[in-house]
C-alpha positions in Angstrom: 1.2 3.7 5.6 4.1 1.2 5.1 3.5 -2.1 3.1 4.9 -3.8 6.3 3.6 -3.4 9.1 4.0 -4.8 13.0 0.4 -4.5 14.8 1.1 -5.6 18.6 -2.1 -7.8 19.6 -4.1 -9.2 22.9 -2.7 -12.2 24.4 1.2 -11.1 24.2 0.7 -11.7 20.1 2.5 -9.4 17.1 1.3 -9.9 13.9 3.8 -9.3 10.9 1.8 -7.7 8.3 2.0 -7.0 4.2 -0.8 -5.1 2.9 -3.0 -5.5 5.6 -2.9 -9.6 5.5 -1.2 -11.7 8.1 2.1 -13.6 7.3 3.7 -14.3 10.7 2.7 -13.9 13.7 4.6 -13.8 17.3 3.7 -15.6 20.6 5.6 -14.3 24.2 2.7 -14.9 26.8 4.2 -16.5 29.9 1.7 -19.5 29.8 4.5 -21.1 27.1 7.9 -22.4 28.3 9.2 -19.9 25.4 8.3 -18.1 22.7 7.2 -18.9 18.9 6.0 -17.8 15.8 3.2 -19.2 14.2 1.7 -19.3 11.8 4.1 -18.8 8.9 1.4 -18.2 5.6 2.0 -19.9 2.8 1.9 -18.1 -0.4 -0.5 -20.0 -2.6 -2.5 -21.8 0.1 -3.2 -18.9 2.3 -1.9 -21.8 5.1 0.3 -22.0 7.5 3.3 -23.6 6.3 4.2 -24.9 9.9 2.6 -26.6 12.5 2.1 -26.6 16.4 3.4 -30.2 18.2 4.0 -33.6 16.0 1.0 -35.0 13.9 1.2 -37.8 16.3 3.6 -38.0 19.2 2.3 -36.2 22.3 5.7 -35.3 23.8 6.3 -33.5 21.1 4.5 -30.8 22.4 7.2 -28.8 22.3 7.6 -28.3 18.9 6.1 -25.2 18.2 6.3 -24.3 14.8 9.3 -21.9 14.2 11.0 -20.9 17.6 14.5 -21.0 19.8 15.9 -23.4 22.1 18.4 -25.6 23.0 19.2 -28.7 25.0 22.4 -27.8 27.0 22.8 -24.7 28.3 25.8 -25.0 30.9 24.1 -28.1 31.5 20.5 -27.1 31.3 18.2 -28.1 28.8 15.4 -25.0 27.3 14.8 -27.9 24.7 11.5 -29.9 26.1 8.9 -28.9 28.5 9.7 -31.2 31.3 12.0 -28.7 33.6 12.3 -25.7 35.0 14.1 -23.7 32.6 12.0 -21.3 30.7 12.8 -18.4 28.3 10.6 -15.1 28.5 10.7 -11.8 26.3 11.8 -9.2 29.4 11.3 -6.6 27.1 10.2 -5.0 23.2 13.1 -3.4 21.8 11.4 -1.9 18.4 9.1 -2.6 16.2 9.9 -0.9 13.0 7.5 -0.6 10.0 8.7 -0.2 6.3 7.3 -0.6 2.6 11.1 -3.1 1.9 10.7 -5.1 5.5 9.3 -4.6 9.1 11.5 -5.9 12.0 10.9 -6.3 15.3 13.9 -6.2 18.3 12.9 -8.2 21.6 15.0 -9.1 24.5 14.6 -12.8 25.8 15.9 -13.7 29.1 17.1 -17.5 29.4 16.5 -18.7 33.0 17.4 -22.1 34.7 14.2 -22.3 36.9 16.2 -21.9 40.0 18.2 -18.9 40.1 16.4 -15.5 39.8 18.8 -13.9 37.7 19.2 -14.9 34.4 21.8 -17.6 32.8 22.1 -14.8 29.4 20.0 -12.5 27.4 18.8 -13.3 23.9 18.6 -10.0 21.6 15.9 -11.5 19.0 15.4 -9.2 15.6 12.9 -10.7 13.2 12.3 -9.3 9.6 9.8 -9.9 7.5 10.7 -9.4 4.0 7.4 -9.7 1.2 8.6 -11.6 -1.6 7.0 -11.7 -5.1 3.2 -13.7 -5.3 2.8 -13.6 -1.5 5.8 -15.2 -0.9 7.5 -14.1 2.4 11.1 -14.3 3.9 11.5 -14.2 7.7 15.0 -13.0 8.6 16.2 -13.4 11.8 19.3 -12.6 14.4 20.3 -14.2 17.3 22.7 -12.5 20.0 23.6 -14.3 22.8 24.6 -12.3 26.1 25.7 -14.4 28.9 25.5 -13.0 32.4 28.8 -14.7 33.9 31.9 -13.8 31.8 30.9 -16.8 29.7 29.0 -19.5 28.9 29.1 -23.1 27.2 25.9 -24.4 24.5 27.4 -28.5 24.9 27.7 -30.5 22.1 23.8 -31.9 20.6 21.9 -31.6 17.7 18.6 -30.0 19.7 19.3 -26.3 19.2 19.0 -23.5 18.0 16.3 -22.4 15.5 13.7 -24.9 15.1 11.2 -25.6 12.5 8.4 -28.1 12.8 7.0 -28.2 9.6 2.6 -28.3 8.6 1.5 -32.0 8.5 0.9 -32.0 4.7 3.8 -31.1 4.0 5.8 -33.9 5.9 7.9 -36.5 4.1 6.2 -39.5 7.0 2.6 -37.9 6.9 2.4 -36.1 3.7 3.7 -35.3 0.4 6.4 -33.6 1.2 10.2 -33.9 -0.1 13.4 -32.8 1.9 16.3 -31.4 -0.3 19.8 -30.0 1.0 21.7 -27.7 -1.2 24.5 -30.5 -1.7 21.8 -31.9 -3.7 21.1 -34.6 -1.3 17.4 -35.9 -0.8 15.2 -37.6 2.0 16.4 -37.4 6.0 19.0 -40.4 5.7 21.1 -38.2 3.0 20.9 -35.4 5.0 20.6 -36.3 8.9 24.3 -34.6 10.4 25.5 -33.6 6.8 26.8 -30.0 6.3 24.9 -27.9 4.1 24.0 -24.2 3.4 20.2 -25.0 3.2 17.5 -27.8 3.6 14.3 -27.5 1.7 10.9 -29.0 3.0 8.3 -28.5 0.1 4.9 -30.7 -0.7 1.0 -29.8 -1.7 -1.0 -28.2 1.0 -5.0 -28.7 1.5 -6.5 -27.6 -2.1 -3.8 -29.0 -4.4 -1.7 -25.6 -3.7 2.9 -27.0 -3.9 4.8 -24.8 -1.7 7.3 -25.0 1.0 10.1 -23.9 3.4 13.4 -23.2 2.5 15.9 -22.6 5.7 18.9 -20.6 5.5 22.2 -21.0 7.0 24.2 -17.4 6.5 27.6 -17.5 6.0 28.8 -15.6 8.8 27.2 -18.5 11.2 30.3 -20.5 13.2 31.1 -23.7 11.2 29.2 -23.0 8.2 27.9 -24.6 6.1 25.8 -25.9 9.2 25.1 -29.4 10.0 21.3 -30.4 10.0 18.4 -32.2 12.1 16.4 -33.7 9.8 12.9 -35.9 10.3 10.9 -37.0 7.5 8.2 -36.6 10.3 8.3 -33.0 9.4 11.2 -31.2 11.4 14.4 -29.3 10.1 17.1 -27.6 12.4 20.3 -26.3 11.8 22.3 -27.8 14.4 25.2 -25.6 15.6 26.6 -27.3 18.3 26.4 -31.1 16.6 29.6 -31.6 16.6 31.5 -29.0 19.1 30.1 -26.9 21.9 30.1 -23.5 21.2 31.2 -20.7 23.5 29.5 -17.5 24.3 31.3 -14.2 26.0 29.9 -10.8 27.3 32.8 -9.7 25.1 32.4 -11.5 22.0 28.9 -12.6 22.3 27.4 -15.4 19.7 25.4 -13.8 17.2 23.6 -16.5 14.8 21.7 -15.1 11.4 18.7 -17.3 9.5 16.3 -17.0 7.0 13.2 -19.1 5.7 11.8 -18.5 2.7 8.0 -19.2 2.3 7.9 -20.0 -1.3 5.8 -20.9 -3.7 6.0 -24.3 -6.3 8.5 -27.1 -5.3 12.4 -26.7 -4.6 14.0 -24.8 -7.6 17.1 -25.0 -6.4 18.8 -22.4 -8.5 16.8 -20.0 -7.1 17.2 -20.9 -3.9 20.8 -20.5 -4.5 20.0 -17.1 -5.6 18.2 -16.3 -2.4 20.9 -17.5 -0.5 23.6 -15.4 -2.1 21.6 -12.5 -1.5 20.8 -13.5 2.4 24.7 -13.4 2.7 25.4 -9.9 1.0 22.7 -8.7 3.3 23.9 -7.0 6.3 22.5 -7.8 9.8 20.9 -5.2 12.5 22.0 -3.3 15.2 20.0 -1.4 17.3 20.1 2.3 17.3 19.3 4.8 19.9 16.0 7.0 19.7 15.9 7.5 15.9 12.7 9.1 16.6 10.6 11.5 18.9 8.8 9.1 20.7 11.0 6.2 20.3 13.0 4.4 22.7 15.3 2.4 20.0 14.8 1.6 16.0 16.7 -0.7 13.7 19.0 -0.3 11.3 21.4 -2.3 9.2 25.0 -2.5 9.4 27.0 -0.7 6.8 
């Protein structure tokens, strides 16, 4: 068998799997206003890394731990739980197992509550990449797929890729430290400031330093992205701060992240080295039964 492995699970659950242990883990079941992934393990804790709603505002309930969303979508917000609009996996693309990385490919409709048909589609492909001493990167793809000939994300700082960050490891509630890669530290320094990463590290339960690391690839529009920052525990790269953003059924937007699980506190040269790698990377693409027995698999570009 493959190092990585994706095991489907009761409860509309996937768990991302290296060497038989549990790094990640993938949440669809109707019952949520959209999907999540949770936990995210840490590497020396055995912990999760992020967290489900604030440590202590209750309508944050939202915030559940890594997932998409955003607050205008041709005028619709999929940001808070407190309308209609809801976003539901329609359908599993692939799940694709591998000794390197395992990815999964799921298809997310985007719907305003109202209208039956959907606003757009969301093509979702998640990777999960081992790293060395448990460490684990989570790669992931975005495509955007509106259903009119186009659609307008409005200008705001709530969207897309969210990351709500495990009470310990808070700046407000624990011991944590947020770092951009301009070398800028703490949420004032780096609250709407451009950057190609921001860092939340701290020391879990047990005395064990590790952190987040949250990759903006170069191929994202405006990059270096700006950034939502709380020192209550929350990062976001925020696309659409300071311009909408368009998306076509011609030229669809296509966004590319990657959080790296890591071990220790920022070392920022070696963040700089994962982040030069994330960018030589190529993204996916589905491909058409690779396989007897297959519907679709994944591939990367060449």
């Amino acid at each position: 068998m493959p190092r990585c492995t994706l095991i489907p699970l009761p409860d509309h659950q996937v768990s991302f799997q290296v060497d038989g242990a549990v790094r990640l883990r993938w949440h669809f079941g109707p019952h949520y206003p959209r999907p999540f992934f949770h936990p995210l393990t840490g590497p020396a804790s055995g912990l999760s890394l992020t967290r489900m709603g604030h440590p202590g505002a209750p309508n944050h309930d939202h915030h559940r731990s890594v997932w998409f969303a955003h607050e205008k979508v041709s005028g619709v917000s999929f940001w808070g739980d407190d309308t209609t609009a809801r976003i539901r996996q329609k359908e599993w693309l692939a799940y694709q197992d591998g000794d390197d990385e395992a990815v999964m490919a799921v298809r997310l409709g985007w719907n305003d509550g109202h209208d039956p048909k959907d606003l757009l589609e969301q093509d979702l492909f998640a990777a999960l990449i081992p790293g060395r001493e448990r460490e684990t990167l989570m790669e992931v793809q975005a495509i955007f797929r509106p259903a009119a000939t186009q659609l307008e994300f409005g200008k705001t700082n709530f969207g897309f890729f969210a990351v709500r960050v495990a009470k310990a490891i808070s700046a407000f509630f624990g011991s944590g430290v947020i770092t951009s890669s301009t070398g800028a530290v703490g949420e004032p320094a780096i609250f709407g400031k451009t950057a190609a990463w921001v860092d939340y590290s701290g020391e879990q339960p047990g005395g064990h330093k590790e952190g987040i690391t949250y990759f903006d690839h170069r191929s994202n529009p405006g990059h270096p992205t700006h950034w939502h920052v709380r020192e209550d525990g929350w990062m976001g790269a925020s696309v659409c701060l300071a311009d909408p953003r368009i998306t076509t059924r011609i030229e669809p937007l296509t966004l590319r992240y990657l959080l790296h699980a890591h071990r220790g506190t920022l070392d920022a040269k070696r963040a700089g080295e994962v982040f030069d790698a994330f960018a030589r990377r190529p993204g996916f693409e589905l491909v058409k039964a690779p396989a007897k027995h297959t519907a679709y698999g994944v591939k990367r570009k060449a």
